[in-house]
C-alpha positions as CSV (number, residue, x, y, z in Angstrom):
1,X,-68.4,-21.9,54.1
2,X,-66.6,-20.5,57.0
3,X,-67.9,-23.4,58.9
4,X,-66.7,-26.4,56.1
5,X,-63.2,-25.6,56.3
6,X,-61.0,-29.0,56.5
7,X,-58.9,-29.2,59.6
8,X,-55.8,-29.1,57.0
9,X,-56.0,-26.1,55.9
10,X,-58.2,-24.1,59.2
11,X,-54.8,-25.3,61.7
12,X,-52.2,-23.1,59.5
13,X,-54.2,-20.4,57.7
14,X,-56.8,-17.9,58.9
15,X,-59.2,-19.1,55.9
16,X,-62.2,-19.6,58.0
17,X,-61.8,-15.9,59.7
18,X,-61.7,-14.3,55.8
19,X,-64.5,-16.3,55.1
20,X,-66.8,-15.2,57.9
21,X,-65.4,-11.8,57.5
22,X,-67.1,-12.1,53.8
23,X,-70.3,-13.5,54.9
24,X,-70.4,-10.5,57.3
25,X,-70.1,-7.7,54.4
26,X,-71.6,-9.0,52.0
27,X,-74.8,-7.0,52.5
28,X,-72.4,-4.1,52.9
29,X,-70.2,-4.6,49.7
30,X,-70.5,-7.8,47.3
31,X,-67.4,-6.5,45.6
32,X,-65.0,-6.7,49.1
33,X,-66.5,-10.3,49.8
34,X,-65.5,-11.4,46.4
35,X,-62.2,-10.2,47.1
36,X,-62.0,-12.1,50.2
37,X,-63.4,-15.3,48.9
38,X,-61.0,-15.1,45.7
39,X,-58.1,-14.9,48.4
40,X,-59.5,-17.9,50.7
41,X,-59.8,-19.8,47.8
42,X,-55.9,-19.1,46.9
43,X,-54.7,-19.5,49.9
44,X,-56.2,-23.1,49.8
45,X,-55.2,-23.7,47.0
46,X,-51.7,-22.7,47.0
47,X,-51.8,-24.5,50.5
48,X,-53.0,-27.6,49.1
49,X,-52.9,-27.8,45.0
50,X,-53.5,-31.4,44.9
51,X,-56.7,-31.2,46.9
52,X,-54.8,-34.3,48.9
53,X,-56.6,-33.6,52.4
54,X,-59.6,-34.7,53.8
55,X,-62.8,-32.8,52.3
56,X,-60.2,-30.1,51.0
57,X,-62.0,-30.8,47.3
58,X,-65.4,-30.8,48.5
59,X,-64.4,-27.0,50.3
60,X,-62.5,-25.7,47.1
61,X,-65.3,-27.0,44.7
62,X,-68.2,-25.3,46.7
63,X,-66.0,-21.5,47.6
64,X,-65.3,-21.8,43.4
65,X,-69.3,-22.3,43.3
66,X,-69.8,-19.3,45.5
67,X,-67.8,-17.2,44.0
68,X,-69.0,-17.5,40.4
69,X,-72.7,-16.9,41.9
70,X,-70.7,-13.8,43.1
71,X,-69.6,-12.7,39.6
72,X,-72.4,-14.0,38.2
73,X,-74.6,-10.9,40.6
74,X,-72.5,-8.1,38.4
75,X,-74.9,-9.2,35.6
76,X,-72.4,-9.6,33.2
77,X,-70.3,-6.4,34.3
78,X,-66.9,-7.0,34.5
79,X,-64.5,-6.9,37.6
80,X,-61.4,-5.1,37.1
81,X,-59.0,-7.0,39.5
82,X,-56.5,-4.7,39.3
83,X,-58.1,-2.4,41.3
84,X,-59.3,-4.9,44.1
85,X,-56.6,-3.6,46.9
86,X,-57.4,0.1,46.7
87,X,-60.9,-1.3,46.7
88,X,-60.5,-3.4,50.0
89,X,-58.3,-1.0,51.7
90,X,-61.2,2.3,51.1
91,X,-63.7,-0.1,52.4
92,X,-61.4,-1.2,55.4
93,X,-61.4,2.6,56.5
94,X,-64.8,3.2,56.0
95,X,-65.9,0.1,57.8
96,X,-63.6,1.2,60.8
97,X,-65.2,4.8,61.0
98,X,-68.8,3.7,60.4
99,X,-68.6,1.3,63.2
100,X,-67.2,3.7,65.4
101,X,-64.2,1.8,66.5
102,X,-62.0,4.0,68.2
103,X,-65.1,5.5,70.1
104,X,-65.3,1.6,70.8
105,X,-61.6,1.5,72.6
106,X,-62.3,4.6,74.3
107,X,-65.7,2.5,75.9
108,X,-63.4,-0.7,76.4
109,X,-60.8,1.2,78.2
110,X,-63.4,3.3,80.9
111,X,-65.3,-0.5,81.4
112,X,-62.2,-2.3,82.4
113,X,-60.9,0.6,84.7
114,X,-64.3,0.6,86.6
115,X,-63.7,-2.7,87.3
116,X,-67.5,-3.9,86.7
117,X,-69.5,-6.4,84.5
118,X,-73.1,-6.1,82.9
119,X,-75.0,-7.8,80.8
120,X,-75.4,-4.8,78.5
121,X,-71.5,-4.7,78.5
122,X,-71.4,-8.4,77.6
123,X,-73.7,-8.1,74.9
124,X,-71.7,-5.0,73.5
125,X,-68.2,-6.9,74.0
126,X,-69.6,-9.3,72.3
127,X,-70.2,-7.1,68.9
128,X,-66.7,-5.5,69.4
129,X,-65.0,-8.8,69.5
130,X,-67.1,-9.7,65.8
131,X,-65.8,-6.4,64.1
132,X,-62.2,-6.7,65.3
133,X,-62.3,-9.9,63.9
134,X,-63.6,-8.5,60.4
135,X,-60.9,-6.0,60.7
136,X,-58.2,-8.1,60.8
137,X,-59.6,-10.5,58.2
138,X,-59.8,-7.3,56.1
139,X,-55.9,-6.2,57.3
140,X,-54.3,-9.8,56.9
141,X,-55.6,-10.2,53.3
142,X,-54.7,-6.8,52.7
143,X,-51.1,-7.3,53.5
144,X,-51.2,-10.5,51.0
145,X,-52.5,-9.0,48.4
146,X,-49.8,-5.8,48.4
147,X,-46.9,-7.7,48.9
148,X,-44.1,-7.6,51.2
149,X,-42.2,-5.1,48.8
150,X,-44.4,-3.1,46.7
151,X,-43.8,-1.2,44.0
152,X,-46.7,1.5,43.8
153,X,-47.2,4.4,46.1
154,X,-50.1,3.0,47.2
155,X,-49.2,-0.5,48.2
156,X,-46.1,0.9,50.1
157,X,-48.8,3.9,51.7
158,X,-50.9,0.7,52.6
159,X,-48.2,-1.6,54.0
160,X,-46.8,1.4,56.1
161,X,-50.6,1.8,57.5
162,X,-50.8,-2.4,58.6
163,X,-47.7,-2.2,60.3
164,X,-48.4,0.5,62.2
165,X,-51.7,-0.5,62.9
166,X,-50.8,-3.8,63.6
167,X,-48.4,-2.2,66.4
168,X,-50.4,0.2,68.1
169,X,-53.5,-1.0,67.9
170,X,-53.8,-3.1,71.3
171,X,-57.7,-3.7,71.4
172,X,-57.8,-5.1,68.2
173,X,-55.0,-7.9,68.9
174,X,-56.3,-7.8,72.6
175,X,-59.6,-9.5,71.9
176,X,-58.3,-11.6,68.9
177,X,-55.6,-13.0,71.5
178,X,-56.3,-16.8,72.5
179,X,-57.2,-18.5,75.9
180,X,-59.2,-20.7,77.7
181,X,-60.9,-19.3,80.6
182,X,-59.0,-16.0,81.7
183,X,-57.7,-13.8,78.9
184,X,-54.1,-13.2,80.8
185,X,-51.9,-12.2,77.3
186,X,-54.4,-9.2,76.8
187,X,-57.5,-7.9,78.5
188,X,-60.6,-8.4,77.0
189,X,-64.2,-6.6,78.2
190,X,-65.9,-10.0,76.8
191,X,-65.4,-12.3,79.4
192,X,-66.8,-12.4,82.4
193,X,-64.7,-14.5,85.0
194,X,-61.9,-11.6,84.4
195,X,-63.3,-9.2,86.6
196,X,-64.4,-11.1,89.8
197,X,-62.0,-9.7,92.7
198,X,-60.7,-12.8,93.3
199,X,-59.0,-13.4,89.5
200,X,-58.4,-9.8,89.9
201,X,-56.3,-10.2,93.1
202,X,-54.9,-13.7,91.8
203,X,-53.6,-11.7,88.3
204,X,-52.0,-9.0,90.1
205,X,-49.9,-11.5,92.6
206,X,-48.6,-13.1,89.6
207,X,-47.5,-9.6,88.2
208,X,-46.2,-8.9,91.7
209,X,-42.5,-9.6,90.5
210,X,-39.8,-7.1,91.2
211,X,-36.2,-6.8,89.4
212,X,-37.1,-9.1,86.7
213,X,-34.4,-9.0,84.4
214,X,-34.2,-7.2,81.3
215,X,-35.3,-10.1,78.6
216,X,-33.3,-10.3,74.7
217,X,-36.4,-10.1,73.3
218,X,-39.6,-8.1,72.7
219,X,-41.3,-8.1,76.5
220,X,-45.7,-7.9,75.9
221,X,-46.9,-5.0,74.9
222,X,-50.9,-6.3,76.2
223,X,-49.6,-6.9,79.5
224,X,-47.0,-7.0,82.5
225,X,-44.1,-8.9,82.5
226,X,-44.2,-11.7,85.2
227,X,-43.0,-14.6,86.7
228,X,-44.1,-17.0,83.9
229,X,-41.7,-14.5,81.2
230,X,-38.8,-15.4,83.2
231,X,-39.3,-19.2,83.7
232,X,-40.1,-19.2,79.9
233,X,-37.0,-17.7,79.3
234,X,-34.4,-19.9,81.7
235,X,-35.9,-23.2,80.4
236,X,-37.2,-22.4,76.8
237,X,-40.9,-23.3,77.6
238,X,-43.1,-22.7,74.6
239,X,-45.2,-20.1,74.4
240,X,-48.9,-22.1,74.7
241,X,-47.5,-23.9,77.4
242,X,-46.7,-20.8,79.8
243,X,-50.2,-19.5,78.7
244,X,-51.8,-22.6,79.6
245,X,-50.2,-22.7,82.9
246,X,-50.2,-18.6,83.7
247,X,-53.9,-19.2,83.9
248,X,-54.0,-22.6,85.3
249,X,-51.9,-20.7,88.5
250,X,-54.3,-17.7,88.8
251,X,-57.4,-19.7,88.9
252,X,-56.0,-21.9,91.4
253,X,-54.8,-18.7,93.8
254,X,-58.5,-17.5,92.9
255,X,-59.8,-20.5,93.8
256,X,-58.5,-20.4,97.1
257,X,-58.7,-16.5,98.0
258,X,-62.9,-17.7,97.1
259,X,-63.0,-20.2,100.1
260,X,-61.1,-17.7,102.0
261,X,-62.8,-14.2,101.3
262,X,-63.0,-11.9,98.4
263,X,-60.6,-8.8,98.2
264,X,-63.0,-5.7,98.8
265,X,-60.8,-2.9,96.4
266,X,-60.9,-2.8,92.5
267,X,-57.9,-3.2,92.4
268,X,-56.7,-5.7,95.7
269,X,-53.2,-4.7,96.9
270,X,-50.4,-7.0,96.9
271,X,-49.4,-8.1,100.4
């Protein structure tokens, strides 16, 4: 159902990310895809009650169809909801260490510093990018279903944990982080066109900036600050418009280093 979800309801909610997330683990643990299906289907419904957008009905009627073949699988057992988030959050570290994801930064990290691409890389970037995104399917409902101020030990232990996951853990935001062509807000071992010299070069002559000044807000944690940060700042450009053209400016300087020569270091020198 990932696929199916309306427009309305897939341009303000991460439904369709839970709902893949669920399809993923469900050979792993029937009981955590419930739980993730039971939230999509609240989210959409608490997003929509009336079922007033297009195909919203049709998508409600078939995840409430899914999840009562789901139910229906515990042959006749029954599901003790109450127990769902300390059920979600002990798969949520077991699925982490079984995948081996901090071995997986470590790999990420020596891969972009060599400054090389392979097909074997691809391929593995590729699986990296498909867990982070179950992770933070598994984190964001997670964080719905404990609350923003709750009352247990364990939903406040739990809370404590997103947050702090949620601030220090760059891969995982790093590959979830939008773009088009070049993945300029974070780095990202699954694309390709980031590490030919000349986007390489053209990326670090944008970040070439000296004595920027200090910004009143939170400067990017995935990145260096650069000229973009203070034009956004001075005239109040949103924030998918200086993405859009940060990248439009290094492919262009890429572009034309390409007709002129490629830089020969890793990492080209700005002149």
């Amino acid at each position: 159902l990932a696929s199916a979800v309306p427009p309305s309801l897939g341009r303000t909610t991460n439904i369709e990310q839970i709902l893949q997330a669920a399809d993923d683990i469900e050979d792993d643990d029937p009981n955590v895809a419930r739980i993730l299906c039971e939230q999509a289907y609240s989210m959409a419904q608490n997003l929509d009650p009336s079922s007033d957008g297009r195909g919203v009905l049709q998508f409600k009627t078939g995840l409430a169809s899914v999840i009562k073949q789901k139910l229906a699988k515990k042959d006749g057992g029954s599901i003790d909801r109450q127990n769902d988030i300390e059920v979600l959050w002990n798969f949520y570290l077991e699925y982490k260490k079984r995948r081996r994801v901090d071995d997986m930064q470590r790999e990420q990290e020596i891969m972009r510093e060599s400054g090389t691409f392979s097909t074997e890389m691809g391929a593995r970037a590729m699986e990296m990018k498909k867990i982070y995104a179950t992770l933070r399917a598994l984190l964001d409902v997670l964080e719905i279903l404990v609350g923003q101020a709750p009352s247990d030990r364990l939903g406040r232990q739990i809370l404590e944990e997103i947050k702090k996951i949620k601030r220090s853990d760059a891969a995982l935001r790093g590959e979830l982080m939008p773009y088009n062509i070049i993945p300029l807000d974070a780095s990202s071992v699954g694309n390709v066109v980031g590490f030919f010299p000349e986007v390489r070069a053209a990326i670090a002559a944008i970040q070439n900036c000296e004595d920027l000044p200090r910004f009143p807000y939170d400067t990017p944690q995935l990145r260096q600050k650069d000229i973009f940060d203070l034009l956004q700042y001075v005239f109040g450009f949103q924030d998918d418009n200086v993405r859009n053209q940060r990248e439009n400016v290094a492919l262009t300087l890429a572009n034309a280093q390409s007709r002129l020569s490629l830089p020969n270091d890793t990492e080209p020198e700005n002149r």
